[in-house]
C-alpha atoms as an extended CHARMM CRD file, in Angstrom:
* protein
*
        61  EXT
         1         1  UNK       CA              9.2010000000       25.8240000000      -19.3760000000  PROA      1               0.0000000000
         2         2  UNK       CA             11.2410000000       24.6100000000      -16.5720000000  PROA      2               0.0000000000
         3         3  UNK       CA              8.5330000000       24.8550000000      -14.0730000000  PROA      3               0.0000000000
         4         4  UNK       CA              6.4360000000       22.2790000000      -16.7570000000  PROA      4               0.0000000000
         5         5  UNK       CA              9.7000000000       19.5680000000      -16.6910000000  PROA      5               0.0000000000
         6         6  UNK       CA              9.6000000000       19.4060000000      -12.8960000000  PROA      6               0.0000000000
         7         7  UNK       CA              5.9310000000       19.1310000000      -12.8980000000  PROA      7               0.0000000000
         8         8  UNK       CA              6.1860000000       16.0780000000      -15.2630000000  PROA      8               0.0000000000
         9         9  UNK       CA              9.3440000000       14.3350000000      -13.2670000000  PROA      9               0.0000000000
        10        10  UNK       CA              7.2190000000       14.6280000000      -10.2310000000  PROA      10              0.0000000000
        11        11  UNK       CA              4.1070000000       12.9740000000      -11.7630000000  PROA      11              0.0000000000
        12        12  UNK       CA              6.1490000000       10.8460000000      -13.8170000000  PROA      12              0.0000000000
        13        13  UNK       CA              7.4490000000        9.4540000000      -10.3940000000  PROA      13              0.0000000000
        14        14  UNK       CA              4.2550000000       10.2950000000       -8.0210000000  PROA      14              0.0000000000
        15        15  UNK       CA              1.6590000000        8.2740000000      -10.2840000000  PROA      15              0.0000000000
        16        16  UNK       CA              3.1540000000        4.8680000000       -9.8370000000  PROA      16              0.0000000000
        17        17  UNK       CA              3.4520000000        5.3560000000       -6.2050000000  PROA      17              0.0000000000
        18        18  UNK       CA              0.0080000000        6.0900000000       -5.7730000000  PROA      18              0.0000000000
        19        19  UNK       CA             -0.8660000000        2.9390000000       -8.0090000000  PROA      19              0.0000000000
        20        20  UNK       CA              1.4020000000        0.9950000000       -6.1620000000  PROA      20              0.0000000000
        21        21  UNK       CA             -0.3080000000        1.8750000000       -3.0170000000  PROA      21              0.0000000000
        22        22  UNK       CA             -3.5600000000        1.7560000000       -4.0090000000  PROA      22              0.0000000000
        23        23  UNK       CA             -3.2400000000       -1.7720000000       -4.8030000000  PROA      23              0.0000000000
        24        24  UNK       CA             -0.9950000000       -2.9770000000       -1.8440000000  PROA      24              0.0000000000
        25        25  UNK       CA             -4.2640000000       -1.4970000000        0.2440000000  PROA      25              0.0000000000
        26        26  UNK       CA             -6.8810000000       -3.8180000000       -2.0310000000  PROA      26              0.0000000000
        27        27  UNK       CA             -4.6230000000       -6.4950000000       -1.7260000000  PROA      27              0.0000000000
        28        28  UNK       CA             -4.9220000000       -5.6930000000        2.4930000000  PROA      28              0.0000000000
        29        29  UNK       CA             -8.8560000000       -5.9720000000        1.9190000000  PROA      29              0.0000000000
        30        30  UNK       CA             -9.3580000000       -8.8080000000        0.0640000000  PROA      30              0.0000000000
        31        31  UNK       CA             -7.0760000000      -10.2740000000        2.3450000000  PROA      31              0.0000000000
        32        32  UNK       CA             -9.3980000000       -9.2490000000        5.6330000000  PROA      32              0.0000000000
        33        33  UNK       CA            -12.1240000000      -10.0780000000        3.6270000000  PROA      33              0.0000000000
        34        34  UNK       CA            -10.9170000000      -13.7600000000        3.0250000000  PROA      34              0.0000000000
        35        35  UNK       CA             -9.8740000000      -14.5120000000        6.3260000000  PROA      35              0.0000000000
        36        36  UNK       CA            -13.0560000000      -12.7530000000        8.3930000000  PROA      36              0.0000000000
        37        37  UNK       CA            -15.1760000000      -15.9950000000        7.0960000000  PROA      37              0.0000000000
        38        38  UNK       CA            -12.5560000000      -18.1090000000        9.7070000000  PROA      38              0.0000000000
        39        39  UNK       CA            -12.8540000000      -15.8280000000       12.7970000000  PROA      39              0.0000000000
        40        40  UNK       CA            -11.8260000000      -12.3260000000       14.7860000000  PROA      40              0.0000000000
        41        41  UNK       CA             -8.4440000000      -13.2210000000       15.8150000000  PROA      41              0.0000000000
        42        42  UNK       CA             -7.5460000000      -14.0370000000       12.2960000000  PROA      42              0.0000000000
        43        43  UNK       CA             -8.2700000000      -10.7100000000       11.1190000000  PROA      43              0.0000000000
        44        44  UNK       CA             -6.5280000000       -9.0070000000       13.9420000000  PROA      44              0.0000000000
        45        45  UNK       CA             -3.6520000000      -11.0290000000       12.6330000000  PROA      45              0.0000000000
        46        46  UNK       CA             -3.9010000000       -9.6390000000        8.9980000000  PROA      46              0.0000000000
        47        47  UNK       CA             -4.3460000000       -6.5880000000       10.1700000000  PROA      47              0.0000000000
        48        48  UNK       CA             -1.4930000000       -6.1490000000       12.0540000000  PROA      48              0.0000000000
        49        49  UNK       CA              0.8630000000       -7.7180000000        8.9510000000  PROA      49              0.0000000000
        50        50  UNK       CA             -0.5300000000       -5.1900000000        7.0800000000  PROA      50              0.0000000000
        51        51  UNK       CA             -0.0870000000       -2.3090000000        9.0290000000  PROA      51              0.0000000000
        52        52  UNK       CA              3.6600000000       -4.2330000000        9.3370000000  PROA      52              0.0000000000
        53        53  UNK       CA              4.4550000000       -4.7360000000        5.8490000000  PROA      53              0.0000000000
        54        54  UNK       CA              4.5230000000       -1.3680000000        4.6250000000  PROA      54              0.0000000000
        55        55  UNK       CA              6.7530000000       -0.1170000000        7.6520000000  PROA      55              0.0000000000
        56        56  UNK       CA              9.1500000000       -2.5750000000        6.5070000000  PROA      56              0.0000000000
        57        57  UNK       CA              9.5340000000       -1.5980000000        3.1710000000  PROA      57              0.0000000000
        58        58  UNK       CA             10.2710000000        2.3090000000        4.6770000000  PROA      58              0.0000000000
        59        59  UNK       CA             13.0970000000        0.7030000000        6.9140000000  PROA      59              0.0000000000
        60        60  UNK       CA             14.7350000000       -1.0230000000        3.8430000000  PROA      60              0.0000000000
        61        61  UNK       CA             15.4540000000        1.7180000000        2.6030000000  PROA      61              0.0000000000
């Protein structure tokens, strides 16, 4: 019975992480997507904020 509690803490905690991320990454590609109509050194620029971004929330911690 215990084994079931820690099994539901973890997914109770692991499933909005994964939904969090999940969307932070299609918020990345609609983001690339948007800016490749301007030109390449645009989305170099977007893609280095969002390899950034999520480094930044790790260090805030």
């Amino acid at each position: 019975m215990k084994e079931r509690a820690y099994i539901s803490a973890f997914l109770s905690l692991a499933v909005p992480a994964i939904i969090e991320n999940s969307l932070q990454s299609l918020v990345g590609f609609v983001a690339v997507s948007f800016i490749s109509k301007i030109d390449l050194e645009e989305v170099a620029a977007v893609g280095v904020a969002n390899a950034i971004h999520p480094m930044s929330l790790i260090l805030k911690f």
